[in-house]
N, CA, C and O atoms as a GROMACS GRO file, in nm:
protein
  608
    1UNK      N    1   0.081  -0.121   0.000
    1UNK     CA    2   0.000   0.000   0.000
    1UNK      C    3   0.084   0.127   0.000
    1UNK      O    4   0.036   0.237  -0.028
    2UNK      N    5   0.216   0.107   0.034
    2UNK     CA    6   0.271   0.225   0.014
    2UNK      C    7   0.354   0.274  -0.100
    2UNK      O    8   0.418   0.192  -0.165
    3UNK      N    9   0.357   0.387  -0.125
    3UNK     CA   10   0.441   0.445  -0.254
    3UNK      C   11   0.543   0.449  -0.224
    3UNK      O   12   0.598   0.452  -0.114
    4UNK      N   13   0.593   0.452  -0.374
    4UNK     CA   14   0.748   0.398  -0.397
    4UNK      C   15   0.849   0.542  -0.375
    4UNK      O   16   0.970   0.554  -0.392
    5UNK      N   17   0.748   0.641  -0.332
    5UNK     CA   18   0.827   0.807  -0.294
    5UNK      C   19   0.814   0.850  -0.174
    5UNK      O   20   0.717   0.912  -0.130
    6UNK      N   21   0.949   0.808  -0.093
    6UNK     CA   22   0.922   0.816   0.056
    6UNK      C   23   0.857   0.946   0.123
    6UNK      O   24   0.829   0.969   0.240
    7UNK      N   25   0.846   1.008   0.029
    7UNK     CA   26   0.817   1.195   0.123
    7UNK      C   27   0.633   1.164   0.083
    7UNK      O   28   0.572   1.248   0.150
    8UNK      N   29   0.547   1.093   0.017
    8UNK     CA   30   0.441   1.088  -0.010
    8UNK      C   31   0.360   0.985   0.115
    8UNK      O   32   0.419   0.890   0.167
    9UNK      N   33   0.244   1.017   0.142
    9UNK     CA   34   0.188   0.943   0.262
    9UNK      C   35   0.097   0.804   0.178
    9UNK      O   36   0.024   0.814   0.079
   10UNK      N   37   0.132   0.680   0.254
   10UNK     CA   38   0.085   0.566   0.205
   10UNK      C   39  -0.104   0.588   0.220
   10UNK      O   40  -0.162   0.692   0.253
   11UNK      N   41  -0.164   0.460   0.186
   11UNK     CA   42  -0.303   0.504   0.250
   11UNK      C   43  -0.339   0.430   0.356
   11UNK      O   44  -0.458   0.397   0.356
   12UNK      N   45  -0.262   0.387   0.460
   12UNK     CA   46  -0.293   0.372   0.569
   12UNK      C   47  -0.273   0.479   0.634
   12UNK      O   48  -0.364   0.532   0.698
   13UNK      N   49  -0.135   0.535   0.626
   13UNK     CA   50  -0.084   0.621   0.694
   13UNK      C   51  -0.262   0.769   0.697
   13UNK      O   52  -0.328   0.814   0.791
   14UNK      N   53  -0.267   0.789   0.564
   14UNK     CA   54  -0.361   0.888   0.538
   14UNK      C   55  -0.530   0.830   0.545
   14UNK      O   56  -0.623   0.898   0.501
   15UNK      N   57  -0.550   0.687   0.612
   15UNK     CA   58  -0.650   0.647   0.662
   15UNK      C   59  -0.646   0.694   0.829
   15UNK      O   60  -0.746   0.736   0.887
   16UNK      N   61  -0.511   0.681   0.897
   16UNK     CA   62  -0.524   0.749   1.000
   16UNK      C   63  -0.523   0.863   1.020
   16UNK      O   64  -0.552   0.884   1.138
   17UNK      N   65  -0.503   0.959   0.959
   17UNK     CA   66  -0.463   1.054   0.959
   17UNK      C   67  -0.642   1.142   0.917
   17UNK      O   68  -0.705   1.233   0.971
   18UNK      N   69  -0.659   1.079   0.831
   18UNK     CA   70  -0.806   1.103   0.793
   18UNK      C   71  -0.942   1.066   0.968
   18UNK      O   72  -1.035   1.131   1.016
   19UNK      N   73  -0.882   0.945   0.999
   19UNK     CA   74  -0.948   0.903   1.081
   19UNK      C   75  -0.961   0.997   1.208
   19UNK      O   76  -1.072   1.021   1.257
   20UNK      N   77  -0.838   1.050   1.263
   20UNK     CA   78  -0.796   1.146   1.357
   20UNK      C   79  -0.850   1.259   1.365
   20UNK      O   80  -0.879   1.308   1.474
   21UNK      N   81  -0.881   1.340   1.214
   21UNK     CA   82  -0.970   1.438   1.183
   21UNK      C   83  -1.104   1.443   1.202
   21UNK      O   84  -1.148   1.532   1.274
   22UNK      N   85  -1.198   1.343   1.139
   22UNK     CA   86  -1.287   1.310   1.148
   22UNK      C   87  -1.325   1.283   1.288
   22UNK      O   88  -1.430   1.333   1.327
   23UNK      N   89  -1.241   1.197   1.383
   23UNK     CA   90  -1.254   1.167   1.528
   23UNK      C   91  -1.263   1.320   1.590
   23UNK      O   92  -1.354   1.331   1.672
   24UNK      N   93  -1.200   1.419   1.571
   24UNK     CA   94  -1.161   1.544   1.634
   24UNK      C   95  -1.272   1.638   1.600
   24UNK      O   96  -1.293   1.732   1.676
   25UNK      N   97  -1.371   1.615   1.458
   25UNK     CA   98  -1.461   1.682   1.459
   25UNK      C   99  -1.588   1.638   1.470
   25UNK      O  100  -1.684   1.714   1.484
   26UNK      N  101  -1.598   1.496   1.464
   26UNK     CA  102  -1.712   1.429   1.571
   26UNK      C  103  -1.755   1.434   1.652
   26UNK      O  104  -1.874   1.452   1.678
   27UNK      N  105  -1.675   1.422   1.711
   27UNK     CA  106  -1.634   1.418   1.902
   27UNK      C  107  -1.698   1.544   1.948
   27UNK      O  108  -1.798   1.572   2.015
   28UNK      N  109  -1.593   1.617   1.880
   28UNK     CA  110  -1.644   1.796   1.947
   28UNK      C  111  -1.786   1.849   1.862
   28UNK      O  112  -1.822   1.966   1.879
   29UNK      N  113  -1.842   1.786   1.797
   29UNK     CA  114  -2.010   1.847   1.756
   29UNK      C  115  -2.086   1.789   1.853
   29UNK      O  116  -2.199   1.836   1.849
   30UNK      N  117  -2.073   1.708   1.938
   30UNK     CA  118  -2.126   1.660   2.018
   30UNK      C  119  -2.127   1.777   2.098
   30UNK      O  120  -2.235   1.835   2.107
   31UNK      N  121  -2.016   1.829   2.166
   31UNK     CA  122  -2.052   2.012   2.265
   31UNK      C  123  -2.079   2.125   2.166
   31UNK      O  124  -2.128   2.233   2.200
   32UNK      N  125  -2.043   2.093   2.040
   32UNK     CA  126  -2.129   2.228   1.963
   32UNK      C  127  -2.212   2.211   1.841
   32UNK      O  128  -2.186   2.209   1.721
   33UNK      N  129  -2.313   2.200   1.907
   33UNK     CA  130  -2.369   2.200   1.830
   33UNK      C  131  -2.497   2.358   1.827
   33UNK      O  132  -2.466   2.470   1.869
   34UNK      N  133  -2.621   2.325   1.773
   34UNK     CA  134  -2.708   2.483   1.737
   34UNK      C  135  -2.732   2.463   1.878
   34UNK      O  136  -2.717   2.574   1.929
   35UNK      N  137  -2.778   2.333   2.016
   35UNK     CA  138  -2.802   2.419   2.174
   35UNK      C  139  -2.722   2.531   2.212
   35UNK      O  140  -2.606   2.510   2.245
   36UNK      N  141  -2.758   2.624   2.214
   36UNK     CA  142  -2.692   2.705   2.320
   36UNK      C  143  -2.612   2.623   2.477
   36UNK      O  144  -2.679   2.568   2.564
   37UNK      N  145  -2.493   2.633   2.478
   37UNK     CA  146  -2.404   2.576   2.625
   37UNK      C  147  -2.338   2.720   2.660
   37UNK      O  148  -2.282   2.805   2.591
   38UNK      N  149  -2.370   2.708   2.804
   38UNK     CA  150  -2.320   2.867   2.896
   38UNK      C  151  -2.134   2.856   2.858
   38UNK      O  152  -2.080   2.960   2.821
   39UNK      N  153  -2.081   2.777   2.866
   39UNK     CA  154  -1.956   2.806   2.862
   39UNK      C  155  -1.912   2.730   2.758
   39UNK      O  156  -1.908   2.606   2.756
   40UNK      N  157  -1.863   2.837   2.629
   40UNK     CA  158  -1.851   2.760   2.516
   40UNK      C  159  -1.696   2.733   2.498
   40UNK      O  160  -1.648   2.644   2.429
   41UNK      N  161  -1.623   2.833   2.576
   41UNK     CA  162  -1.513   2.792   2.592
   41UNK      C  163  -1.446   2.739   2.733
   41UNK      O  164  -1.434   2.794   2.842
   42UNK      N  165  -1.406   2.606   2.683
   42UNK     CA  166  -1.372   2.496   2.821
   42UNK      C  167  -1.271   2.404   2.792
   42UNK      O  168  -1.283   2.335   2.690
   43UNK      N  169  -1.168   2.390   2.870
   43UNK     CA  170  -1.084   2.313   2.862
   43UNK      C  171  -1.109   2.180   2.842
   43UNK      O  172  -1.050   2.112   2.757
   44UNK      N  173  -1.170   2.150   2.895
   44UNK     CA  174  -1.251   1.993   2.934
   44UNK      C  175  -1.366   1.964   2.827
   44UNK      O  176  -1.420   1.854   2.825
   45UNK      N  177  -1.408   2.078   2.726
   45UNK     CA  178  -1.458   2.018   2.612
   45UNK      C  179  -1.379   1.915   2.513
   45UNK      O  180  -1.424   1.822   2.446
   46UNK      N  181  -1.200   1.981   2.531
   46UNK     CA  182  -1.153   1.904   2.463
   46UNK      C  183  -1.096   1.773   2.482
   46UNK      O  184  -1.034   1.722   2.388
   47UNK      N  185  -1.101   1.746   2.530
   47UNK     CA  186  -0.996   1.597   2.615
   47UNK      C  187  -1.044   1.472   2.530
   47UNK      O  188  -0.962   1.393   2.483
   48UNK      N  189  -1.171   1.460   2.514
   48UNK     CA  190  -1.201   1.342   2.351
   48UNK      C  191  -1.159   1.365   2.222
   48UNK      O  192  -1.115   1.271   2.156
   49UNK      N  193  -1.168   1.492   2.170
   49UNK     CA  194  -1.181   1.568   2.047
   49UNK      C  195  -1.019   1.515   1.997
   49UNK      O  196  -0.973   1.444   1.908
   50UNK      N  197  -0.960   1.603   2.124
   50UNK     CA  198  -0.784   1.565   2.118
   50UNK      C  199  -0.739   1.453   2.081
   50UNK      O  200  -0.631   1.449   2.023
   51UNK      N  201  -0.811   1.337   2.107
   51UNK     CA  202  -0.755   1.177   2.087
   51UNK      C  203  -0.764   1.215   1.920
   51UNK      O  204  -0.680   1.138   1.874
   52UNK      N  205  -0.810   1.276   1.829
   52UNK     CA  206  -0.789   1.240   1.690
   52UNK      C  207  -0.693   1.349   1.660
   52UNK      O  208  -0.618   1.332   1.564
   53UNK      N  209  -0.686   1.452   1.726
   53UNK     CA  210  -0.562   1.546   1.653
   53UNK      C  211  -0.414   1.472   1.671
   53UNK      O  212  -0.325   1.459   1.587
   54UNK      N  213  -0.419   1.426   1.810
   54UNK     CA  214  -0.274   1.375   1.849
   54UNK      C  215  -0.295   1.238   1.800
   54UNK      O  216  -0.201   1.166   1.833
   55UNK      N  217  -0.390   1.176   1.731
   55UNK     CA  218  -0.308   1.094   1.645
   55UNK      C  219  -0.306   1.118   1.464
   55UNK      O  220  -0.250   1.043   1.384
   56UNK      N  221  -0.375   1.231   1.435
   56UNK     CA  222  -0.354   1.282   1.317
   56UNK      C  223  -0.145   1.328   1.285
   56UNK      O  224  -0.053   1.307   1.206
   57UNK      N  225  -0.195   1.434   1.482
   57UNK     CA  226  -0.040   1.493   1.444
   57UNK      C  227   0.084   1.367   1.417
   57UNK      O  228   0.162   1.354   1.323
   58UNK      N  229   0.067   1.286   1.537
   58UNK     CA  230   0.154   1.178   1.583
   58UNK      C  231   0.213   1.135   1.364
   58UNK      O  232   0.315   1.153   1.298
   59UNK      N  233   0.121   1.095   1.346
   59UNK     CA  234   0.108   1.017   1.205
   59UNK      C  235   0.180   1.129   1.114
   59UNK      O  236   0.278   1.070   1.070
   60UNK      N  237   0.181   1.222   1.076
   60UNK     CA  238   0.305   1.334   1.044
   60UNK      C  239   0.377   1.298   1.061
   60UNK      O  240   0.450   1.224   0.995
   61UNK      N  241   0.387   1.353   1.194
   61UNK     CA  242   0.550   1.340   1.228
   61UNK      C  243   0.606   1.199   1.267
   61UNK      O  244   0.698   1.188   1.349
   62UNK      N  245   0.576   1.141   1.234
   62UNK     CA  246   0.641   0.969   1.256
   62UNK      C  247   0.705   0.930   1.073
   62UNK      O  248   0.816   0.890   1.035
   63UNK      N  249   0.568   0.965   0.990
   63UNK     CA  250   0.591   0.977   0.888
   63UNK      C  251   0.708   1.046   0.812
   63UNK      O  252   0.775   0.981   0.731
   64UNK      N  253   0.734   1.174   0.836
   64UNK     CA  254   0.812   1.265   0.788
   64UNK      C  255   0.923   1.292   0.888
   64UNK      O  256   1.024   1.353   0.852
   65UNK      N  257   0.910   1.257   0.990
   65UNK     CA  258   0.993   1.221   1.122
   65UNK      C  259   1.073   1.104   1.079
   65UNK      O  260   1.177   1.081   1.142
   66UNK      N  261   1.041   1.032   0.986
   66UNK     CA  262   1.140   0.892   1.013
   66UNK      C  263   1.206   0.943   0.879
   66UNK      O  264   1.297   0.871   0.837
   67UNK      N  265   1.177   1.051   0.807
   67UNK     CA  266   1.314   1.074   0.644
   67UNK      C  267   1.405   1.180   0.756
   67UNK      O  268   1.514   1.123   0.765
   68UNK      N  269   1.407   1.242   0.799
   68UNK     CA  270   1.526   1.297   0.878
   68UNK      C  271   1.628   1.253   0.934
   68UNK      O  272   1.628   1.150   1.002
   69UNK      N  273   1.720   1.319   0.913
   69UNK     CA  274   1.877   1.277   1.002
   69UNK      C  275   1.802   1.239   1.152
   69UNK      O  276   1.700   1.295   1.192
   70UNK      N  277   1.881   1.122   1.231
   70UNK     CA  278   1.887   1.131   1.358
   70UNK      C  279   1.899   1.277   1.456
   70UNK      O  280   1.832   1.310   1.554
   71UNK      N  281   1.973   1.323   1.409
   71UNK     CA  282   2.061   1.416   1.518
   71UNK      C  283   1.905   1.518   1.509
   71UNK      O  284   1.856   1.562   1.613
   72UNK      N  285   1.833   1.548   1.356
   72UNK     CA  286   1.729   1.649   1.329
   72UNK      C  287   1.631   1.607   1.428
   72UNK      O  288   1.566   1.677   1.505
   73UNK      N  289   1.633   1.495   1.414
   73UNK     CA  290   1.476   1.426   1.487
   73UNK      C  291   1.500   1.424   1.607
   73UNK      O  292   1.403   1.424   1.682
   74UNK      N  293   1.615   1.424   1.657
   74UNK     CA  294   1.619   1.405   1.848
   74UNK      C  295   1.607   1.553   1.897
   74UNK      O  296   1.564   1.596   2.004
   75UNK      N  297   1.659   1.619   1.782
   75UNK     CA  298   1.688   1.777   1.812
   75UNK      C  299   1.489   1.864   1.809
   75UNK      O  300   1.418   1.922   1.891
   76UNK      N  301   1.478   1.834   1.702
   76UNK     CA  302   1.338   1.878   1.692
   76UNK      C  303   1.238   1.846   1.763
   76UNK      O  304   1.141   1.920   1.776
   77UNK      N  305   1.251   1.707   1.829
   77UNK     CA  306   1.187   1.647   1.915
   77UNK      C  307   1.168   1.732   2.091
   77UNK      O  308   1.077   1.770   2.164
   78UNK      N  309   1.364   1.725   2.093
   78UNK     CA  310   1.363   1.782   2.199
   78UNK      C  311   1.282   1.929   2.220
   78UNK      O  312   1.208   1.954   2.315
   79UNK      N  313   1.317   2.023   2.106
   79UNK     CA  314   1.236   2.129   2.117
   79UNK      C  315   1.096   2.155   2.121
   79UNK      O  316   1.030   2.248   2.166
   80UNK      N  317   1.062   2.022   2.049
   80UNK     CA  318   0.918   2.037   2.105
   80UNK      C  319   0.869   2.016   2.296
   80UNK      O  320   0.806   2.084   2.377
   81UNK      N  321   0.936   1.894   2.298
   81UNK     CA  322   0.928   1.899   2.451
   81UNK      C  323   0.975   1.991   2.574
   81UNK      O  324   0.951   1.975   2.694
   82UNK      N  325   1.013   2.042   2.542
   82UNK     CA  326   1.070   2.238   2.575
   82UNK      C  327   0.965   2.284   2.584
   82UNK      O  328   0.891   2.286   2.682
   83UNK      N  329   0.947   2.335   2.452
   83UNK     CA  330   0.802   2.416   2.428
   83UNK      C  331   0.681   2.352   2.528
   83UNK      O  332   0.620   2.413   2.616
   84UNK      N  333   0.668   2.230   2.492
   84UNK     CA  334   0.548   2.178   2.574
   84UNK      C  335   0.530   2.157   2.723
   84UNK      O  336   0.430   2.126   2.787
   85UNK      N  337   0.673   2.186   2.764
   85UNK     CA  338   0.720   2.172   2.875
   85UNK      C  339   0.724   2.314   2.982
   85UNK      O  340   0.703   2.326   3.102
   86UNK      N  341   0.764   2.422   2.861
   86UNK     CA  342   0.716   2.589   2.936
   86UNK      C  343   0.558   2.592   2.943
   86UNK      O  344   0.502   2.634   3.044
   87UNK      N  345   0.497   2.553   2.849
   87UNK     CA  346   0.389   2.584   2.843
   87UNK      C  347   0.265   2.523   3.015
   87UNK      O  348   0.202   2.556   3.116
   88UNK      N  349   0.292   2.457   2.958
   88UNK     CA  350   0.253   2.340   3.087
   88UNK      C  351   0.274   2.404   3.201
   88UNK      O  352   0.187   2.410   3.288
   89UNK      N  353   0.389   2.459   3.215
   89UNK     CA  354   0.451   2.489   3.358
   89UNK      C  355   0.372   2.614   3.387
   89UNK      O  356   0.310   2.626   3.493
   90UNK      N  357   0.374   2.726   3.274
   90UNK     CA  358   0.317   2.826   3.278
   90UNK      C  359   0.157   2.813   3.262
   90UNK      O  360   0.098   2.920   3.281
   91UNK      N  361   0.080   2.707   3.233
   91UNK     CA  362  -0.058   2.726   3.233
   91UNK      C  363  -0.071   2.640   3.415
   91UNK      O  364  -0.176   2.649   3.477
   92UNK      N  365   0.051   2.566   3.474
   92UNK     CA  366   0.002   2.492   3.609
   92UNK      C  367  -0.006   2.648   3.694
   92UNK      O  368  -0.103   2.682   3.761
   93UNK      N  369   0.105   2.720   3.677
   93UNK     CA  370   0.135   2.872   3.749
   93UNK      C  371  -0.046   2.931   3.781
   93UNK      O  372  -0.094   2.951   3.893
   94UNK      N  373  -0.112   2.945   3.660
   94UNK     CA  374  -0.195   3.015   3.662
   94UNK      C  375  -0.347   2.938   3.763
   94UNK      O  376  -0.442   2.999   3.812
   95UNK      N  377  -0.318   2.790   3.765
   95UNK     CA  378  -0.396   2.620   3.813
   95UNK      C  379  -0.386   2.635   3.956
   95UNK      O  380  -0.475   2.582   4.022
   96UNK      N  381  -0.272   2.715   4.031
   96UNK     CA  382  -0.223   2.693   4.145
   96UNK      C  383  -0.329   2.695   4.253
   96UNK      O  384  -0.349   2.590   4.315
   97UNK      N  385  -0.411   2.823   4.286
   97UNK     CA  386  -0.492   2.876   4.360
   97UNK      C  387  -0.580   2.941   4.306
   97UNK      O  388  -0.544   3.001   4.205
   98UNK      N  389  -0.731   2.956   4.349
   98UNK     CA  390  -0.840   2.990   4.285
   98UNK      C  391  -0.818   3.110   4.232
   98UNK      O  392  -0.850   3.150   4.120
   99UNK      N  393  -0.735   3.193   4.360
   99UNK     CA  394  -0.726   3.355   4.353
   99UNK      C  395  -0.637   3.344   4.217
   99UNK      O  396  -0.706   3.383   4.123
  100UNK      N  397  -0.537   3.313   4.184
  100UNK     CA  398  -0.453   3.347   4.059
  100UNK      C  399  -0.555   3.256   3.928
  100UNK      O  400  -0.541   3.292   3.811
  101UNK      N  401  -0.629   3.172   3.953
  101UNK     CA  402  -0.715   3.106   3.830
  101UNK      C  403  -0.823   3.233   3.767
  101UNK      O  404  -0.831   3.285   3.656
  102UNK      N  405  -0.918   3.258   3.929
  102UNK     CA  406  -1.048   3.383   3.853
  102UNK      C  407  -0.968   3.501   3.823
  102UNK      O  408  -1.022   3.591   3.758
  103UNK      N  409  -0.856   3.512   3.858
  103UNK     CA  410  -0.792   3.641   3.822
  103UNK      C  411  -0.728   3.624   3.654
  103UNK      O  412  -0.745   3.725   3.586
  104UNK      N  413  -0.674   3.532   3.601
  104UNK     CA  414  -0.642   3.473   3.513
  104UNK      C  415  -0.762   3.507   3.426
  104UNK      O  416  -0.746   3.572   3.322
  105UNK      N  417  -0.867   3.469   3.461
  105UNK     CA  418  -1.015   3.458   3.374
  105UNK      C  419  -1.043   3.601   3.359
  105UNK      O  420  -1.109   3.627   3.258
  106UNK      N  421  -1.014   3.691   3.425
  106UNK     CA  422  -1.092   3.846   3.405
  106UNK      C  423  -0.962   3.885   3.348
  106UNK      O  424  -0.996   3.933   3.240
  107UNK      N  425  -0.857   3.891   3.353
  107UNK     CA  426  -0.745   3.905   3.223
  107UNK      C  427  -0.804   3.926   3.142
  107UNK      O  428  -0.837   4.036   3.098
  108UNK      N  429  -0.835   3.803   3.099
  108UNK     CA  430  -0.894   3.767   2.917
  108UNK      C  431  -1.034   3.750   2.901
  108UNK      O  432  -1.072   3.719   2.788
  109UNK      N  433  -1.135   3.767   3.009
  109UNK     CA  434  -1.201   3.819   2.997
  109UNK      C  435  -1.293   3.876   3.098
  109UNK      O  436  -1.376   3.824   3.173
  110UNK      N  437  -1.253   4.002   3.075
  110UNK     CA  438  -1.303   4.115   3.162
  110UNK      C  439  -1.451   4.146   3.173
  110UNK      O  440  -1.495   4.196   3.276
  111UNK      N  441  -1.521   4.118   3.080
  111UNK     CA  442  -1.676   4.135   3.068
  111UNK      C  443  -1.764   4.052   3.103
  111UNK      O  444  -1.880   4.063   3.064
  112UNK      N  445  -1.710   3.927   3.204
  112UNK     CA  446  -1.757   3.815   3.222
  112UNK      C  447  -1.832   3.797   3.349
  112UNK      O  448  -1.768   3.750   3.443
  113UNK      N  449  -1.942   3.822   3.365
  113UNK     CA  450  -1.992   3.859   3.498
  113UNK      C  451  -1.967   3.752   3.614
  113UNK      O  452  -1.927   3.783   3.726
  114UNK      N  453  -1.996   3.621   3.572
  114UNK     CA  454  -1.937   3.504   3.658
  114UNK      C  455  -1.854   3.479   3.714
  114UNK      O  456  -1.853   3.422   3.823
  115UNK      N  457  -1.702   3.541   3.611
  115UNK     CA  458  -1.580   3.528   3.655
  115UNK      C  459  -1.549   3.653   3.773
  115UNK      O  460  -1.450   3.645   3.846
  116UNK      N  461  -1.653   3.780   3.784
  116UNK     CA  462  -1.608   3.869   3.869
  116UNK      C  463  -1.668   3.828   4.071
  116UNK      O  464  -1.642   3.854   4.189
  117UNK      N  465  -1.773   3.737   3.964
  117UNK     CA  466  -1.870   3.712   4.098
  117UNK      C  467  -1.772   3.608   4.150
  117UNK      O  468  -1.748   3.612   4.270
  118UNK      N  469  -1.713   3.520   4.079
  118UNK     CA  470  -1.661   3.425   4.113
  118UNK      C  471  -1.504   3.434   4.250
  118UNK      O  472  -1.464   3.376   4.351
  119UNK      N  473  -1.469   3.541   4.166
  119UNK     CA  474  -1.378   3.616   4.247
  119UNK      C  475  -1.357   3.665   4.361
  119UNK      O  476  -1.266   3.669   4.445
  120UNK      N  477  -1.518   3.725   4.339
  120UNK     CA  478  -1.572   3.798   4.446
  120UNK      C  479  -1.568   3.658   4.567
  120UNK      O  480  -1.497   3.664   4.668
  121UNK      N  481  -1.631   3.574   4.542
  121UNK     CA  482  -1.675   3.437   4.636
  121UNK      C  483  -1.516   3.435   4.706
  121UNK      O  484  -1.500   3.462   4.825
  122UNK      N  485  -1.401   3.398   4.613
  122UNK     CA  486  -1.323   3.311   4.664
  122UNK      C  487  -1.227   3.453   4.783
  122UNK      O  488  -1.165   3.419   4.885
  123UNK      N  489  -1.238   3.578   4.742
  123UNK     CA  490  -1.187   3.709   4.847
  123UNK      C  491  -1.246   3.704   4.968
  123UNK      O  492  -1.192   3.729   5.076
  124UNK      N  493  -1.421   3.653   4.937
  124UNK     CA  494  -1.480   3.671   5.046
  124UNK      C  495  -1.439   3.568   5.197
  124UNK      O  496  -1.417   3.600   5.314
  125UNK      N  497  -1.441   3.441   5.130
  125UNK     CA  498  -1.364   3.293   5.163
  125UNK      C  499  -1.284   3.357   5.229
  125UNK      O  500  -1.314   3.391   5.343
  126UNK      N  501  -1.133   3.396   5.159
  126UNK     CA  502  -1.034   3.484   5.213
  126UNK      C  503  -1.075   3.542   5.322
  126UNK      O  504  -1.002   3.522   5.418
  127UNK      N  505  -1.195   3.629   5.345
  127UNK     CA  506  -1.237   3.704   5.438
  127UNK      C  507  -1.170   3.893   5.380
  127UNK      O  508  -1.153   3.999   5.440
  128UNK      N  509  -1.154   3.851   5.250
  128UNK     CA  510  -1.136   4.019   5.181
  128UNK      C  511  -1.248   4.057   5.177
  128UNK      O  512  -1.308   3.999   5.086
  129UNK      N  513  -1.320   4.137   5.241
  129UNK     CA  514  -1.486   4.134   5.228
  129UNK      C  515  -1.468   4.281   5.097
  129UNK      O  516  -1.522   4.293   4.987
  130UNK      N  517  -1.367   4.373   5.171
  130UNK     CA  518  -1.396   4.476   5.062
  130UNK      C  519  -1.359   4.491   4.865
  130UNK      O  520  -1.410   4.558   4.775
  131UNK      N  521  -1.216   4.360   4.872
  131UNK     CA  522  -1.240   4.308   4.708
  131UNK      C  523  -1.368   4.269   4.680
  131UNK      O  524  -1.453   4.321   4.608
  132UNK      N  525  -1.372   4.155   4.760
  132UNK     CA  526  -1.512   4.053   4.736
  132UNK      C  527  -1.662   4.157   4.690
  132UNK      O  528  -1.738   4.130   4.596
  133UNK      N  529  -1.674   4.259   4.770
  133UNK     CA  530  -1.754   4.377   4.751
  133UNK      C  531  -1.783   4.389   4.591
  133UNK      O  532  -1.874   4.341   4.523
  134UNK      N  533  -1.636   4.496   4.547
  134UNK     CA  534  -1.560   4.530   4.490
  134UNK      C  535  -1.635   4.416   4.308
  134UNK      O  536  -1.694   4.444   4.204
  135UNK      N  537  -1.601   4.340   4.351
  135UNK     CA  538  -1.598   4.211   4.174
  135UNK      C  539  -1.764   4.220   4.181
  135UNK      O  540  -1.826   4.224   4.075
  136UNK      N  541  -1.844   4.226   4.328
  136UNK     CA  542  -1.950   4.188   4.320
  136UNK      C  543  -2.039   4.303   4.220
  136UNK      O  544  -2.125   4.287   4.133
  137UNK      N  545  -1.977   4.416   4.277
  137UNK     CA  546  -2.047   4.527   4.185
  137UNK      C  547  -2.011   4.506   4.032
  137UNK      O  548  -2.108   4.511   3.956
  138UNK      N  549  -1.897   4.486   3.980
  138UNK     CA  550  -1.868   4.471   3.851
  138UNK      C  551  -1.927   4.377   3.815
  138UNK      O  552  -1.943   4.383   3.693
  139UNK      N  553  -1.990   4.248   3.879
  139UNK     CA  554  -2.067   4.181   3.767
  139UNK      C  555  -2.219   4.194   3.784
  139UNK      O  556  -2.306   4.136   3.718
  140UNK      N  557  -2.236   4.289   3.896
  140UNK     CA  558  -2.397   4.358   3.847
  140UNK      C  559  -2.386   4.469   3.799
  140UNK      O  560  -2.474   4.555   3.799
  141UNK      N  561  -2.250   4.482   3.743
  141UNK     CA  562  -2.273   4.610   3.650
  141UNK      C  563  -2.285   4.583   3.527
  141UNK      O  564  -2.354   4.653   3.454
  142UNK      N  565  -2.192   4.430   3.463
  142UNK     CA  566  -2.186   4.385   3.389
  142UNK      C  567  -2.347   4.340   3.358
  142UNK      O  568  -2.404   4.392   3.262
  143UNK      N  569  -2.396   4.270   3.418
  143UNK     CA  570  -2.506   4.191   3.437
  143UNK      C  571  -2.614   4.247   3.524
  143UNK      O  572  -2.634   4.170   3.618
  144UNK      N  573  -2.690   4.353   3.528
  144UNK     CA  574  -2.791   4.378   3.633
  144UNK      C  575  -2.919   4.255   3.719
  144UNK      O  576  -2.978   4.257   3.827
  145UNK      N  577  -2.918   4.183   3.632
  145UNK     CA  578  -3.014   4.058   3.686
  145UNK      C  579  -2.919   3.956   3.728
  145UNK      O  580  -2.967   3.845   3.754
  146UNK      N  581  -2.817   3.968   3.738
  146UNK     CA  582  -2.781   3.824   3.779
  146UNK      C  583  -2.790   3.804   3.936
  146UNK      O  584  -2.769   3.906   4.002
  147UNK      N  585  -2.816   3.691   4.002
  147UNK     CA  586  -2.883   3.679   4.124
  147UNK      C  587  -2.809   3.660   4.162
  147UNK      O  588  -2.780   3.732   4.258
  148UNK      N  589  -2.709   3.543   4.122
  148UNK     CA  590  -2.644   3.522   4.211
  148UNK      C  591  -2.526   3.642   4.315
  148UNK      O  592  -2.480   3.646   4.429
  149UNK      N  593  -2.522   3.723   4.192
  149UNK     CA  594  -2.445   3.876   4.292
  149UNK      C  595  -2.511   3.982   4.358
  149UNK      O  596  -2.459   4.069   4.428
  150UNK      N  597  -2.624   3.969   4.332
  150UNK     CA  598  -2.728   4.034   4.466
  150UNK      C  599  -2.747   3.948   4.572
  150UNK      O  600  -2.775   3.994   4.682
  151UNK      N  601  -2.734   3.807   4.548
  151UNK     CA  602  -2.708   3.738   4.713
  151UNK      C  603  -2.602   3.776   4.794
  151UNK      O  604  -2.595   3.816   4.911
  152UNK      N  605  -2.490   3.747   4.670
  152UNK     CA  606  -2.352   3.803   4.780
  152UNK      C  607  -2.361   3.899   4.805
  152UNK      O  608  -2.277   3.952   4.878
   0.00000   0.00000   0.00000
């Protein structure tokens, strides 16, 4: 099944590779579809979806990974695991404690009334009553009906 031009993908290779895609956009129509879902962006939507990219990607680079020099492939390799390795470290940084997570969330997004209320909760916890205050007004400013920040 495979061609006689090593840089060209056999059709197994591009049955998985096909398969991985298809798995990755299956998977995830299942959370998007026309329902409306409150939080459309979520980490944890992806964790199935992923099983077909990382074996779409895997199948690349194994493929086109195995015509390279040794020294390219240990080298390129390594840099990926670098990269994946700051990254990680720097998204656990932000994982640590609630206070640096909801703070993280109003970063990037500031207009998010949940994430201010949310904030608000975990200061109050703290016993910061006057932050906690503080987020509570911004997400009934953001949000005038939302209840849950007229409780707090």
């Amino acid at each position: 099944f495979k061609n006689s031009d090593p840089m060209t993908l056999g059709r197994s290779d591009t049955s998985f590779i096909a398969f991985g895609i298809l798995w990755f956009f299956i998977t995830l129509s299942v959370e998007s579809s026309i329902i409306p879902i409150k939080d459309v962006i979520f980490e944890h939507r992806l964790y199935l979806p992923s099983i077909g990219f990382i074996t779409a990607f895997s199948m690349v680079v194994f493929h086109y990974g195995s015509r390279l020099p040794l020294v390219t492939g240990h080298a390129l390799l390594a840099v990926i695991i670098i990269v994946l390795s700051i990254a990680t470290y720097q998204r656990n940084l932000v994982w640590k404690d609630k206070i640096s997570l909801w703070e993280d969330v109003i970063i990037k997004s500031p207009l998010k009334d949940r994430a201010h209320n949310n904030l608000g909760d975990v200061y109050y916890n703290k016993g910061w009553i006057d932050k906690a205050i503080e987020h509570y007004r911004i997400a009934l400013k953001i949000r005038p009906d939302y209840p849950d920040a007229h409780y707090n």
